[in-house]
VEXDREN-2710 file (C-alpha; in Angstrom, 1 decimal):
% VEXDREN-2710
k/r/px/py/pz
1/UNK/89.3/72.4/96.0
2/UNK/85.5/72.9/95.8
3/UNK/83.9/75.4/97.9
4/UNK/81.1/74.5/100.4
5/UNK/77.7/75.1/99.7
6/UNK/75.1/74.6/102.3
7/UNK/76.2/72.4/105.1
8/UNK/75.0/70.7/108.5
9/UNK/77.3/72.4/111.1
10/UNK/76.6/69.9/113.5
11/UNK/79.0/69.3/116.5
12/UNK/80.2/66.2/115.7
13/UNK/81.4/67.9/112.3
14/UNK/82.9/71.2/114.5
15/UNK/85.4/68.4/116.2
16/UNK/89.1/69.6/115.7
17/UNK/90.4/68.0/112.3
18/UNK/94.1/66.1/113.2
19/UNK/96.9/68.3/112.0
20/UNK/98.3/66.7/108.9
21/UNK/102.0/67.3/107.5
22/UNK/101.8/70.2/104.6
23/UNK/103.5/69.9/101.4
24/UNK/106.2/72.4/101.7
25/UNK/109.2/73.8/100.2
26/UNK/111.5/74.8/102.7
27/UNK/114.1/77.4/102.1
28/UNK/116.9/78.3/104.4
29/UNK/116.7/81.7/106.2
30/UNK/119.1/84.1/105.8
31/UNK/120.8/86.8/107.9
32/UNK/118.3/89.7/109.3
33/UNK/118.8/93.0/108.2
34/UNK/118.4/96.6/110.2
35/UNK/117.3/94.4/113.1
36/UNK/114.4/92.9/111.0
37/UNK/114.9/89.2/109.9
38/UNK/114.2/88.8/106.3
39/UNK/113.3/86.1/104.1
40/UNK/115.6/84.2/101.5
41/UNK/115.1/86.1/97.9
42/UNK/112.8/84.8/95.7
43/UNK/112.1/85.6/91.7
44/UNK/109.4/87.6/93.4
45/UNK/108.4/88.7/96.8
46/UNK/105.4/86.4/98.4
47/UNK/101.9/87.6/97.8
48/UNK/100.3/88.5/101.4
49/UNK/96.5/87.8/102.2
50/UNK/95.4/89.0/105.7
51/UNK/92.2/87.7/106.6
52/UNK/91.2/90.1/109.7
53/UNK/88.0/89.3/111.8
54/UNK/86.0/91.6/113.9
55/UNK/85.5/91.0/117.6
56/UNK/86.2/86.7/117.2
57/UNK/87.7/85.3/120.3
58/UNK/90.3/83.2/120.4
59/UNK/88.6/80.3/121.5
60/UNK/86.3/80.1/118.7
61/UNK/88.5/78.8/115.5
62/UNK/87.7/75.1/116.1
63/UNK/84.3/76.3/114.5
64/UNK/85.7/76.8/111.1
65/UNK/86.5/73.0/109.5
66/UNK/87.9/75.0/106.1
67/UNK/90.3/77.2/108.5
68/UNK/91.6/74.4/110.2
69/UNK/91.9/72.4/106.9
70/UNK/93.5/75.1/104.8
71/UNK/95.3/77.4/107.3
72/UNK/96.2/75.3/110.4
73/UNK/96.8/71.9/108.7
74/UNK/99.5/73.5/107.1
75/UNK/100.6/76.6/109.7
76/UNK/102.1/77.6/112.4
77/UNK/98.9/78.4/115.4
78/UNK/99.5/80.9/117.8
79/UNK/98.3/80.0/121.3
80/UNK/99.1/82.9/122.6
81/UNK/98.7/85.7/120.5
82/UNK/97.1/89.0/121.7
83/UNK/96.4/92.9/121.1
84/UNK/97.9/95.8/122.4
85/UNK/94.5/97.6/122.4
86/UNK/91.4/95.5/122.7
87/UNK/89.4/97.7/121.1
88/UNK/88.8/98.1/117.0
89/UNK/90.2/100.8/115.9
90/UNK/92.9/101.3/117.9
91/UNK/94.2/97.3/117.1
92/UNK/94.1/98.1/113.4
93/UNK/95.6/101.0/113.2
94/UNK/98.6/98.9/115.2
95/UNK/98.0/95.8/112.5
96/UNK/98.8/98.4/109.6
97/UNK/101.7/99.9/111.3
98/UNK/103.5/97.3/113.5
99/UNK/103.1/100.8/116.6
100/UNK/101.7/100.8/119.7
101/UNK/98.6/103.2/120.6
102/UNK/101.2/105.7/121.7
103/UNK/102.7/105.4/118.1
104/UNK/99.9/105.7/116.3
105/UNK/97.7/108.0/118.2
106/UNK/94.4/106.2/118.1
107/UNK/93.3/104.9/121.0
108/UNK/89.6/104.9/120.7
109/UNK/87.1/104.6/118.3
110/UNK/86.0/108.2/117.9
111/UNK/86.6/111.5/119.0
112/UNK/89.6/113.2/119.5
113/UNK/92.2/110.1/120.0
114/UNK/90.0/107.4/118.1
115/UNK/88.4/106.7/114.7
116/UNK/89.6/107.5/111.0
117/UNK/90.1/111.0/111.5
118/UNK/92.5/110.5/114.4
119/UNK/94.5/107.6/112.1
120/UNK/97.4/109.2/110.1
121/UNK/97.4/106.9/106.8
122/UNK/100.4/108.0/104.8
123/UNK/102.8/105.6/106.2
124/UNK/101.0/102.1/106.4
125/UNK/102.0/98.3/105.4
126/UNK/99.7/99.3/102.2
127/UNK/101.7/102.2/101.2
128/UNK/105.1/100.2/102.1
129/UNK/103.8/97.4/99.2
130/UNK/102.2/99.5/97.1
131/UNK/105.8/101.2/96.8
132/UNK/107.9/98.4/96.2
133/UNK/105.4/97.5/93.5
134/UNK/102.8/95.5/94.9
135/UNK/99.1/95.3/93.8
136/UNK/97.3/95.9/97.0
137/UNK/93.4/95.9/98.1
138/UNK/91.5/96.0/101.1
139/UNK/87.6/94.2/101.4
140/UNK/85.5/95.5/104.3
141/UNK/86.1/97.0/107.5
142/UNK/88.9/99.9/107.8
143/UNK/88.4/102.4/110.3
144/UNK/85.6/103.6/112.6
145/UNK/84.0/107.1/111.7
146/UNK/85.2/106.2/107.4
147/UNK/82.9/107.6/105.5
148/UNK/83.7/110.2/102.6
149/UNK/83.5/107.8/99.8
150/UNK/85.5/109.8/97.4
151/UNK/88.6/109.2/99.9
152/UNK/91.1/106.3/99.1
153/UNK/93.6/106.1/101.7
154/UNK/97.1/106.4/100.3
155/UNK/98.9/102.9/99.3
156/UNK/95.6/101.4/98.0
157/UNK/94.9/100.7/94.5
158/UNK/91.6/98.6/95.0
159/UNK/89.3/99.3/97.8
160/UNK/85.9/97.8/98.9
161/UNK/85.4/99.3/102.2
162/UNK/82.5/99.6/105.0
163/UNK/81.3/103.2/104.8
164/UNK/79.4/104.4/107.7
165/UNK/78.3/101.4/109.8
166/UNK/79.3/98.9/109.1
167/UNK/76.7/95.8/108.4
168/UNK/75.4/92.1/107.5
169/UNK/72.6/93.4/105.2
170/UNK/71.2/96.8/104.4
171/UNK/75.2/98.7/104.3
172/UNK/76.8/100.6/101.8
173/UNK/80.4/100.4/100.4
174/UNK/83.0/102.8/99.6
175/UNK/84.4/100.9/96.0
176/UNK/87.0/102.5/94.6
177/UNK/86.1/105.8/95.2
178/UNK/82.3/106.1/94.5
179/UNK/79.9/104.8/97.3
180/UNK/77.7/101.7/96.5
181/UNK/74.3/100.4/98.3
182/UNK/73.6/96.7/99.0
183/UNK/70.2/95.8/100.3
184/UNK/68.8/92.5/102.2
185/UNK/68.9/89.9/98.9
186/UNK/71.0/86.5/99.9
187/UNK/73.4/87.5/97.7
188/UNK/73.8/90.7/99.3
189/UNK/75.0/89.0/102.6
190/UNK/78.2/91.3/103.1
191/UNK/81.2/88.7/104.1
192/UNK/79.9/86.4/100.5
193/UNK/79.8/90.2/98.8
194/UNK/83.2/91.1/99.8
195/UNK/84.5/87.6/99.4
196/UNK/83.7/87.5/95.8
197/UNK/85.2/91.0/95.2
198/UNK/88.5/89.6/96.6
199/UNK/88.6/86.6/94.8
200/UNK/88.3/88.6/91.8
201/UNK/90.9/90.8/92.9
202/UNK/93.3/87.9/93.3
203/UNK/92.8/86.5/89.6
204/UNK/93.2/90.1/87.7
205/UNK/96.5/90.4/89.0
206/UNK/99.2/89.4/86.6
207/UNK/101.1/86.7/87.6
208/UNK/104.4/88.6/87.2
209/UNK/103.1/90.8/90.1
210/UNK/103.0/90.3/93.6
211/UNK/99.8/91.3/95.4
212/UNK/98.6/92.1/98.9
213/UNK/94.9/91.8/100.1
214/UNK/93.4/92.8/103.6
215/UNK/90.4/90.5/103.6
216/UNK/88.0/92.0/106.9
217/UNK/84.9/91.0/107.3
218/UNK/82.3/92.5/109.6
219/UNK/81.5/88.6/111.2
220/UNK/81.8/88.1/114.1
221/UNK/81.0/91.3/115.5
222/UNK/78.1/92.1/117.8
223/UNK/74.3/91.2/116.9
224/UNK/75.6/89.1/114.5
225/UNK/73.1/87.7/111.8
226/UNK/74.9/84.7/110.0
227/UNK/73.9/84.2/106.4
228/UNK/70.7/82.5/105.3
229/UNK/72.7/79.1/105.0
230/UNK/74.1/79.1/108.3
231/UNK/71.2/80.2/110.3
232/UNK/70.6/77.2/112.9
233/UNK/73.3/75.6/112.5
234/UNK/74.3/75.7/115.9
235/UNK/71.2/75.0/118.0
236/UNK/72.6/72.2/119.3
237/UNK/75.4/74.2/120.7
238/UNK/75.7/74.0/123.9
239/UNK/77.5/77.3/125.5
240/UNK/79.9/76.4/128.1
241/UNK/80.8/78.8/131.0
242/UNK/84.3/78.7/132.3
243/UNK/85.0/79.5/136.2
244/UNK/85.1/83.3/134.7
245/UNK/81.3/83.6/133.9
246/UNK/78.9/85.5/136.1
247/UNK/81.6/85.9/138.8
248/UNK/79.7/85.8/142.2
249/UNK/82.5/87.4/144.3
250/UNK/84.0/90.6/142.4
251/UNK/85.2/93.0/145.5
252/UNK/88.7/92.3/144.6
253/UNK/87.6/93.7/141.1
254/UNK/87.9/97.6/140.1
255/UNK/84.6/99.5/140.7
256/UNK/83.4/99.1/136.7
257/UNK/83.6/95.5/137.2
258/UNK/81.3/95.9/140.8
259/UNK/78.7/98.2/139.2
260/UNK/77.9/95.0/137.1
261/UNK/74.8/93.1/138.2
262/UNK/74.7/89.3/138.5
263/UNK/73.8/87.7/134.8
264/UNK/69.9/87.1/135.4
265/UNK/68.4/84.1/133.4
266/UNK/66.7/86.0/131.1
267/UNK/70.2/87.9/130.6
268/UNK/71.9/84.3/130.1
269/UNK/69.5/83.4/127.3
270/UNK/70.3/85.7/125.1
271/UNK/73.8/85.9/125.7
272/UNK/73.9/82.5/124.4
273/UNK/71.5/83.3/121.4
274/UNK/73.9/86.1/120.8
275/UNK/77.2/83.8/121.1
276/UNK/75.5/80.7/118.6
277/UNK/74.4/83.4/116.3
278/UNK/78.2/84.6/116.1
279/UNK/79.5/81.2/116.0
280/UNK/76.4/80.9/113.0
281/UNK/77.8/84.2/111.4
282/UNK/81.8/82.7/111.3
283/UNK/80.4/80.2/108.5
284/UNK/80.6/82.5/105.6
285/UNK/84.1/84.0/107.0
286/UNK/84.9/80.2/106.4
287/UNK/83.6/79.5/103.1
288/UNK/85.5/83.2/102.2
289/UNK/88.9/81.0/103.2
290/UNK/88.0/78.6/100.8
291/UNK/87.3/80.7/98.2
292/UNK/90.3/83.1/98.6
293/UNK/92.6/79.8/98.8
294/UNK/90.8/78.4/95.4
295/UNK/91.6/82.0/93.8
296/UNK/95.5/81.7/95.2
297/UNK/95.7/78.2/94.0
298/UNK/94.0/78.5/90.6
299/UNK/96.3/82.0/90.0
300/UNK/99.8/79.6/91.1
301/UNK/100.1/81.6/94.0
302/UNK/99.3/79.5/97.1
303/UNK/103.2/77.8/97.3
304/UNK/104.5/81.3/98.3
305/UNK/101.9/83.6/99.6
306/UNK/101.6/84.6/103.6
307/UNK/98.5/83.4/104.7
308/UNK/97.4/85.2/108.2
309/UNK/94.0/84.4/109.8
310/UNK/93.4/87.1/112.9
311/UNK/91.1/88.9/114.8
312/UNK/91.3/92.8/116.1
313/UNK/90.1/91.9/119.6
314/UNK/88.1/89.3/121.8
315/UNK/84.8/90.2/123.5
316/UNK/83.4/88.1/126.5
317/UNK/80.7/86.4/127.1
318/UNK/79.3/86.9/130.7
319/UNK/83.1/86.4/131.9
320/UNK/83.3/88.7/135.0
321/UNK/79.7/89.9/134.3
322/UNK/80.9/91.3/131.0
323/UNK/79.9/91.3/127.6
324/UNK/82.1/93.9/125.6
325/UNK/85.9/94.0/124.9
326/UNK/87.9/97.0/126.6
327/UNK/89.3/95.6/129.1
328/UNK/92.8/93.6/130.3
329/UNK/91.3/89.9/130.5
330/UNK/91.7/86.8/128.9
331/UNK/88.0/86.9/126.6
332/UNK/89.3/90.9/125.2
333/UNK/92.9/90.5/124.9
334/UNK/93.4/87.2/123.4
335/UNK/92.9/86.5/119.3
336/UNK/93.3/83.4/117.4
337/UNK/95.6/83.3/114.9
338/UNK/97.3/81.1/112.5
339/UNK/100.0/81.7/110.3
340/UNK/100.9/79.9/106.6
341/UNK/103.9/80.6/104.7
342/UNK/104.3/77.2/102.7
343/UNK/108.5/78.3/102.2
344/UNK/109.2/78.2/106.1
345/UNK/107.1/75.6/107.2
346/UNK/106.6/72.6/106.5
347/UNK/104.8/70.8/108.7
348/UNK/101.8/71.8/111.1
349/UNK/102.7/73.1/114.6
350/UNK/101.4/75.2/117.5
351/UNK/103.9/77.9/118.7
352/UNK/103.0/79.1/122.7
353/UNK/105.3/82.3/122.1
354/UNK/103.9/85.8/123.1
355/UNK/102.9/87.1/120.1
356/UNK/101.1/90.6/118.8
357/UNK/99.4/92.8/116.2
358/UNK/102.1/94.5/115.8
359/UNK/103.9/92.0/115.0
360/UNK/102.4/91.9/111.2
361/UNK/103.5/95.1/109.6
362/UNK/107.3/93.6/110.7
363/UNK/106.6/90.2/109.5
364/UNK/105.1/91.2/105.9
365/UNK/107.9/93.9/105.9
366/UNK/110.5/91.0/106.4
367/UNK/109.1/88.5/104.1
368/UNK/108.3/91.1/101.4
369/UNK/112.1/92.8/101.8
370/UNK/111.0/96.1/102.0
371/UNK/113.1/97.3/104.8
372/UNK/113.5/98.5/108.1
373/UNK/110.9/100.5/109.7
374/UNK/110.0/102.3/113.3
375/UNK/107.6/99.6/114.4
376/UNK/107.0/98.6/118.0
377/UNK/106.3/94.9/116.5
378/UNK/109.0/92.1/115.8
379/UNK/109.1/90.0/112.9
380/UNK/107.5/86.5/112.9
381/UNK/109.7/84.8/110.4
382/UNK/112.6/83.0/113.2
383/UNK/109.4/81.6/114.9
384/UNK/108.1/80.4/111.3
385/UNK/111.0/78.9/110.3
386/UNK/112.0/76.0/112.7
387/UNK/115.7/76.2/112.4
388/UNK/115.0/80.0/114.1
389/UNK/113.5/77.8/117.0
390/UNK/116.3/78.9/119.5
391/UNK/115.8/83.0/119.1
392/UNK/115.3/84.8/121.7
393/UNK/111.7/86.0/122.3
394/UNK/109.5/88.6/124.3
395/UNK/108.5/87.7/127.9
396/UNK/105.8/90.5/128.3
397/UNK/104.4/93.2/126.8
398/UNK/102.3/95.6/127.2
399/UNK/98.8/96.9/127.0
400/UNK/96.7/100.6/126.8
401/UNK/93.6/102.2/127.0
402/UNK/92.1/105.3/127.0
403/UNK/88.7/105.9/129.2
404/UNK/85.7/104.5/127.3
405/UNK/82.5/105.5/127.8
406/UNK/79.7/104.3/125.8
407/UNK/77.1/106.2/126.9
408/UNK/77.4/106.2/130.4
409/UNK/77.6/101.9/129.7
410/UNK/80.7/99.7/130.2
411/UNK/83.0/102.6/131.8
412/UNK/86.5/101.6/131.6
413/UNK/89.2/104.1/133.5
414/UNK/92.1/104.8/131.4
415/UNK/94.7/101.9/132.2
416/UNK/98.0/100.6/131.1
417/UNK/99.1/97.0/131.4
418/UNK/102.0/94.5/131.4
419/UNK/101.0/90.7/130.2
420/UNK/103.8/88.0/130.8
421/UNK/103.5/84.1/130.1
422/UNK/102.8/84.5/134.3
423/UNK/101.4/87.2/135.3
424/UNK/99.1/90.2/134.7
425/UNK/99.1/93.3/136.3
426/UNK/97.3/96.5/135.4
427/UNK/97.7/100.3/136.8
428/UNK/94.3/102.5/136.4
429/UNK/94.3/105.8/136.6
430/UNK/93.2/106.7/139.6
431/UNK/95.4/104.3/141.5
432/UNK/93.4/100.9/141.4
433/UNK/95.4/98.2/140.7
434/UNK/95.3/94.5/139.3
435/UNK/97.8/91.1/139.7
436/UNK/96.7/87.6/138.7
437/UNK/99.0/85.3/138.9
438/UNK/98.1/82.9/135.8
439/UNK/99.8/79.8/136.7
440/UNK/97.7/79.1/139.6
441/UNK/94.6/81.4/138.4
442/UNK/94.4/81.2/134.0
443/UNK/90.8/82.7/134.8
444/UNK/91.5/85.6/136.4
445/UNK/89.2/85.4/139.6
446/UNK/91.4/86.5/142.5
447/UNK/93.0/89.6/142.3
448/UNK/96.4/89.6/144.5
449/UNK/97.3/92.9/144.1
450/UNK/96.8/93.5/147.9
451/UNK/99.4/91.1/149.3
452/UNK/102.2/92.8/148.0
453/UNK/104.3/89.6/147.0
454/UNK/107.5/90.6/145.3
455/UNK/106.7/90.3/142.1
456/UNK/104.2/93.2/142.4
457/UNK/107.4/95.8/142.6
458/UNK/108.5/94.5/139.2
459/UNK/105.2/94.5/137.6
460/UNK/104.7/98.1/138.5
461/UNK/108.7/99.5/137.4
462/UNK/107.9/97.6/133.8
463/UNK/104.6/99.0/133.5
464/UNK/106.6/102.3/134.4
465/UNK/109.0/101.6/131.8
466/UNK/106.4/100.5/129.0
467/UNK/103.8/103.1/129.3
468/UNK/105.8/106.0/128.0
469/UNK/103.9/108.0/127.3
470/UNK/100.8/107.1/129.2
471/UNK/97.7/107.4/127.7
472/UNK/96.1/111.0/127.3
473/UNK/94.6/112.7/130.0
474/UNK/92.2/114.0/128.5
475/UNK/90.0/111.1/126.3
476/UNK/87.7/113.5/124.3
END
């Protein structure tokens, strides 16, 4: 498989590609263990490669032709996967633990209850693998606030991560313990930098070895700046609006969402320079797929390894006059993500199942037969493997945050929510409250919290039942 050099992203070559049948191996699955389904044995357990993106929505994978071609053609998609925390830190700390925010303890960024200092490291899926004998790395981001480059979390033996903040060009990383300074050259682009570091990684593992490699790249995030290759390759992308966008009627809406002007044109122009230029920026994430799946194939491992393509959280677009992540809608909530595991399945498929970061940590831990341990997560593996098709599932879950404020910008009260394939309702402190019914209203526009139809009673008692403990009062 060769890897894509420069390329005309044009829309008509962004259309979906049709899902083809993969070239499988399908073994049976066997009985789960300490409540955690695991896979049949193997000679060896799988490799696992994670590739984790920063800030992508989930609307935004048809972008990425090698995605689709490597990873969905031969996956399981999620259509409805989410986070329990739409906010960075906070979401990876549950990806590496399988734990809610009131497991883990980080539920910001920074500060008291957020960042690295805030993240207790010693029992992650890295330290799990690295245990049972795995060769394990992480490329790129980590945590907010990492920066002593001397410090390796526990369970790592290669690391390539952010330090400081985090960047296209002009960053430094934290490699294996000694901190090292890129500048603004092409080759210096940060997801090409970190993409050839993994590959590497991949091909100086013995074979006799499993591995496991968090692959997370700082694309799409904010201000994005796409490499030099991919720079205009979507000025002919047109950015559509759904019903969401610039809401003209918010008074059903809590305050935060009130205090938010209408989008101006000026505002809308570059809201769409800065959505093309994130779309531009996913290229290279791309062309990193292709060249970590070249690096599994060429090393014999592609035929067993876990293959997860995921974001940490959504951000919107003008949807509701925002443009941040934070809070409980659709655009902040919902990640793509696509799952291949060549053993379980073996043919392409789309799978409309609630499903969560925290499922992950469970999932690896089940494939890689390491055991049973206190996650908040459930394993993917009966939804992998089709003859699991009939196991029972979740029908909600449930979402936190902890006040945010950025500077006195994009103030979000503490809130905890419950998600179901139906409805949504959220419970901010302070007593405001939201229900959408998502049958009748996918876009979230009226709020029917008011008219106190009977579901609103059980929304409320599970939200009771879920949010224990409740976030912190004090978010510092």
């Amino acid at each position: 498989m060769a890897i894509r050099g420069s390329r005309g992203r044009g829309i008509l070559a962004l259309l979906l590609v049709p899902l083809a049948f993969a070239a499988c191996v399908r073994q049976p699955a066997v009985e789960p263990q300490d409540g955690v389904p695991a896979a049949a044995p193997q000679e060896r357990p799988p490799d696992v490669v994670v590739v984790l993106t920063d800030d992508q929505r989930w609307d935004t994978l048809w972008s990425m032709p090698t995605v689709q071609r490597e990873l969905v053609d031969h996956g399981v998609t999620f259509t409805n996967a989410f986070v329990v925390n739409p906010l960075c830190c906070p979401s990876r700390a549950s990806i590496l633990t399988g734990r809610y925010s009131h497991g883990t303890g980080v539920y910001l960024n920074r500060g008291k209850h957020g960042g690295f200092n805030a993240f207790d490291d010693t029992s992650t899926v890295a330290t799990w693998l690295d245990d049972a004998g795995y060769e394990t790395a992480l490329a790129g981001k980590y945590m907010n606030k990492y920066r002593d480059a001397s410090y390796v979390p526990p369970g790592w033996d290669r690391w390539a991560a952010f330090l400081g903040p985090n960047g296209y060009y002009d960053y430094s990383l934290a490699v294996d313990g000694a901190a090292r300074d890129f500048g603004s050259r092409v080759r210096e682009y940060s997801t090409d930098v970190l993409a050839r570091w993994s590959s590497r990684f991949i091909r100086s593992v013995p074979e006799d070895e499993p591995l496991f490699l968090m692959f997370a790249p700082y694309a799409p995030h904010k201000h994005a700046v796409p490499a030099r290759r991919d720079e205009g390759t979507f000025d002919g992308f047109r950015r559509w609006r759904t019903p969401g966008y610039d809401e003209t009627n918010v008074r059903d809406k809590p305050p935060y969402v009130r205090s938010k002007p209408r989008v101006r044109p000026g505002r809308a122009d570059r809201l769409a320079i800065e959505a093309r230029r994130e779309y531009e920026s996913l290229g290279a994430v791309d062309d990193a797929v292709g060249r970590l799946v070249e690096a599994l194939e060429e090393t014999g491992r592609l035929s067993t390894t876990l293959l997860v393509f995921m974001s940490d959280n959504g951000v919107a677009w003008g949807e509701h006059r925002w443009t941040y992540k934070l809070v409980p809608y659709e655009e902040s909530i919902r990640v793509p993500m696509v799952v291949r595991f060549d053993p379980l399945v073996d043919q392409p498929r789309q799978d409309p199942n609630l499903v969560l970061n925290i499922d992950l940590a469970p999932t690896i831990g089940a494939l890689s037969g390491i055991g049973a341990r206190a996650m908040d997560g459930r394993s993917l593996v009966p939804l992998l493997d089709e003859g699991g098709g009939g196991a029972p599932w979740r029908l909600d879950f449930l979402i936190e945050n902890l006040r945010f404020d950025r500077g006195g910008k994009d103030v979000v009260p503490t809130y905890c929510a419950v998600r179901s394939r139906r409805a949504l309702y959220v419970a901010y402190r302070g007593g405001f409250e939201e229900l959408y019914d998502l049958d009748r209203d996918p876009f979230q526009m009226r709020n029917v919290a008011g008219q106190n139809l009977p579901i609103l009673d059980a929304m409320r008692a599970r939200v009771a039942e879920l949010c224990d403990p409740p976030p912190p009062s004090d978010p510092r």
